[in-house]
N, C-alpha and C positions, 0 to 999 in steps of 0.2 A: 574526548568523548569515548564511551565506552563503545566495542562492536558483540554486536550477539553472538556467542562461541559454536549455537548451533540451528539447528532446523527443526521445527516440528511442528505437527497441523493435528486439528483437532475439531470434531462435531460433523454432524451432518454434510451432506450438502446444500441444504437449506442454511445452514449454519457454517460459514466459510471460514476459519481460523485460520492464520499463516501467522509464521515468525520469519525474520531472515538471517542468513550466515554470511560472516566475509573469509570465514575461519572455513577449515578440512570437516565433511557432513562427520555428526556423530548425534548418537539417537541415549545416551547413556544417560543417566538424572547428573545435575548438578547444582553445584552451590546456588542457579538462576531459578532451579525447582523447587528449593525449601523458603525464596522468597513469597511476598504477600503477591497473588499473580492478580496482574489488571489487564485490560483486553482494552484497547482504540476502534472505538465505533465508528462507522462509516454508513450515515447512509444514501442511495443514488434517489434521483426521483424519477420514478417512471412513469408518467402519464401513460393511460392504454390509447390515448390518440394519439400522442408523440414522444414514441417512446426516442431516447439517444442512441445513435448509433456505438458502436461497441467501442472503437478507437476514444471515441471523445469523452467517453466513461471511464474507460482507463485512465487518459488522462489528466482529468478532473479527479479521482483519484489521487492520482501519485502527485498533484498539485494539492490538493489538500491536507497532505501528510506536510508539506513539508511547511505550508503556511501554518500549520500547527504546532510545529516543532521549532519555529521562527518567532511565533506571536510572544509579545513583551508578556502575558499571562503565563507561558507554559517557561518561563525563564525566572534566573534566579528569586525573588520571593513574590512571583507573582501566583494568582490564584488558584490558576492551574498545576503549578510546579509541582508542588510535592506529588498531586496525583500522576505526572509526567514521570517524574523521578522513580518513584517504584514502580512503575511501568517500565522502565527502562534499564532497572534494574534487574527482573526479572525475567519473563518468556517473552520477546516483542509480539505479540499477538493482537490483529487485526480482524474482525469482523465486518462483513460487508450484508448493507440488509436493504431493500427496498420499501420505497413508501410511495404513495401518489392520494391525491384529493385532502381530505382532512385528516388523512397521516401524516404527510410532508407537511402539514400547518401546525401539528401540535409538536413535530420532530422540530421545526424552526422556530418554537417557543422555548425549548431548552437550551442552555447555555453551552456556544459550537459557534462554527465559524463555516459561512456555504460559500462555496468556491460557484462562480458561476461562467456560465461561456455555452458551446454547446450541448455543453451535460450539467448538469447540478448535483451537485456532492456535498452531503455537510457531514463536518468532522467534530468529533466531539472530545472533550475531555476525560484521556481516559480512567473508567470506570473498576472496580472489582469485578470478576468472572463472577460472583452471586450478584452482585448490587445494582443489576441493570435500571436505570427508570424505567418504570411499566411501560410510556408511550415509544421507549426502543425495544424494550423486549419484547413485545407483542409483534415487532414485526419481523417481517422473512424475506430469501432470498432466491426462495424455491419456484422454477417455473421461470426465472428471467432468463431469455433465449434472445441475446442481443446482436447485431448483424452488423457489418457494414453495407451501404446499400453501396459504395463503389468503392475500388481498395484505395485506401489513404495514398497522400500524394508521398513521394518520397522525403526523406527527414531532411533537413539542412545539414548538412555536415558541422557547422560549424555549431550548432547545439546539443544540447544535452540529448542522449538519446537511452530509452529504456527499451533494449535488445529483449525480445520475448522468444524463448526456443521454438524454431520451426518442429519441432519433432514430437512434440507431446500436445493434446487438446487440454482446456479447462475450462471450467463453467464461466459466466460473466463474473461472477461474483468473485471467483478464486484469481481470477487471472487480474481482477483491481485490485485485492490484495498484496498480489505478488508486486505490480508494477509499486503499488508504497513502500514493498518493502524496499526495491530495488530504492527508489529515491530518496528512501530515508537511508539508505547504505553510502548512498554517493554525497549525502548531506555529512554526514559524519567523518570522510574522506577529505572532507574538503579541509583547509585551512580557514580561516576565518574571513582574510580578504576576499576569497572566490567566493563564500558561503555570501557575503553584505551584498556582491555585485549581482548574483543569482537573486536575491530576494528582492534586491532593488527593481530590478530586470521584469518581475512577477513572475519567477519562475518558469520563464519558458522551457517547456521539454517536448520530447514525440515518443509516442509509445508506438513501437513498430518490432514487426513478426523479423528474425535477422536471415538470411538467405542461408541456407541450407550449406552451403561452401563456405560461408561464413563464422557461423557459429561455435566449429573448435576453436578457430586461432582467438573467437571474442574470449570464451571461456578460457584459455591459459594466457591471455594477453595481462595479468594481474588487475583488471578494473574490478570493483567490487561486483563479485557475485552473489546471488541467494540461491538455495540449496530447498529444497523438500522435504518433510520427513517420511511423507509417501503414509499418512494416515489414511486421506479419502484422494481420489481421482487419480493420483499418478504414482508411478514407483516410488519407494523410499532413496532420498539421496538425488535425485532427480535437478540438474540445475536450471532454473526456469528465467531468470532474466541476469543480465548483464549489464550494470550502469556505468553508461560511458559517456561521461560531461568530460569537456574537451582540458578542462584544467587536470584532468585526473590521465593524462593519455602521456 
């Protein structure tokens, strides 16, 4: 499996773009920039009566990345593939955008996969950075101000866990981004056995903030990291989660 050599974010904050790194940050063009660039849609549904709490958005996130990257379509000659393939070829890049009423209906008539639990997230196949379908492009992710209303229980140790840096803020949108990329970094780390057991499994992970004493020795411990390019919200270079699935420790 191929790993992204580096970091970079791009568009608005209504517009959330991440890529992630397992490599040392570097901001410089390369051979992944002259490819054909394709962007991984994401979008969460936010009912304004019940809206998800912020944890379980995340999570449903970095679970739908990886069910996508799992699904017999996005694999060797399935439907999705080739558009996976230049996707993965060039900038990993994710977009995260919100829908609710007869958005989320016409967004779950296009061809995608909705991860469901206590947040909804559907992931789609990804598309060209021009070729959006008008019912994803049309929407945004500006304004979602997502909370938890009690702090998450503590993770199981013995599961996968997407360490999120205590030190730096992100929007809702930026910080599901990141938690995919984190997951798609720890999918690509794995070997194949641990990868069938994890999907068998449905993915179990927790997306959780890592304690403040914690968070250097996560970052030099070798689990795959992702990096920032520090376009919108935070410094450039900035490492923003740590994925630490027990197979990879």
């Amino acid at each position: 499996m191929p790993v992204a050599p580096g970091a970079r974010e791009v568009g608005r904050l209504d517009r959330v773009t991440t890529e992630p790194t397992a490599g040392p940050f570097r901001s410089e063009p390369g051979p992944r920039d002259t490819a054909p660039q394709f962007v991984l849609p994401l979008v969460v549904r936010l009912e304004r009566d019940a809206p998800p709490a912020r944890t379980d958005a995340l999570e449903s996130a970095a679970r739908a990345v990886l069910v996508l990257l799992s699904d017999a379509r996005s694999l060797g000659e399935g439907e999705w593939a080739e558009a996976v393939r230049h996707w993965q070829d060039a900038r990993i890049r994710k977009v995260v955008r919100r829908a609710r009423g007869a958005e989320w209906r016409r967004a779950e008539a296009l061809p995608g996969i909705t991860v469901t639990g206590k947040a909804a997230v559907r992931v789609f196949p990804p598309v060209p950075l021009d070729g959006w379908p008008k019912d994803l492009a049309r929407l945004q992710v500006s304004g979602t101000d997502l909370d938890d209303p009690e702090p998450p229980v503590a993770a199981d140790p013995g599961a996968p866990v997407l360490w999120l840096n205590p030190e730096i803020e992100m929007s809702a949108g930026k910080a599901m981004a990141q938690a995919g990329h984190g997951a798609q970094l720890a999918w690509w780390a794995l070997p194949d056995t641990e990868r069938a057991a994890w999907r068998d499994a449905g993915f179990p992970l927790a997306v959780r903030t890592a304690p403040r004493g914690r968070w250097s020795p996560l970052t030099s411990s070798g689990l795959p990291l992702v990096r920032d390019a520090g376009f919108t919200e935070i410094p450039a270079g900035s490492c923003t989660v740590v994925a630490d699935h027990p197979a990879l420790r």
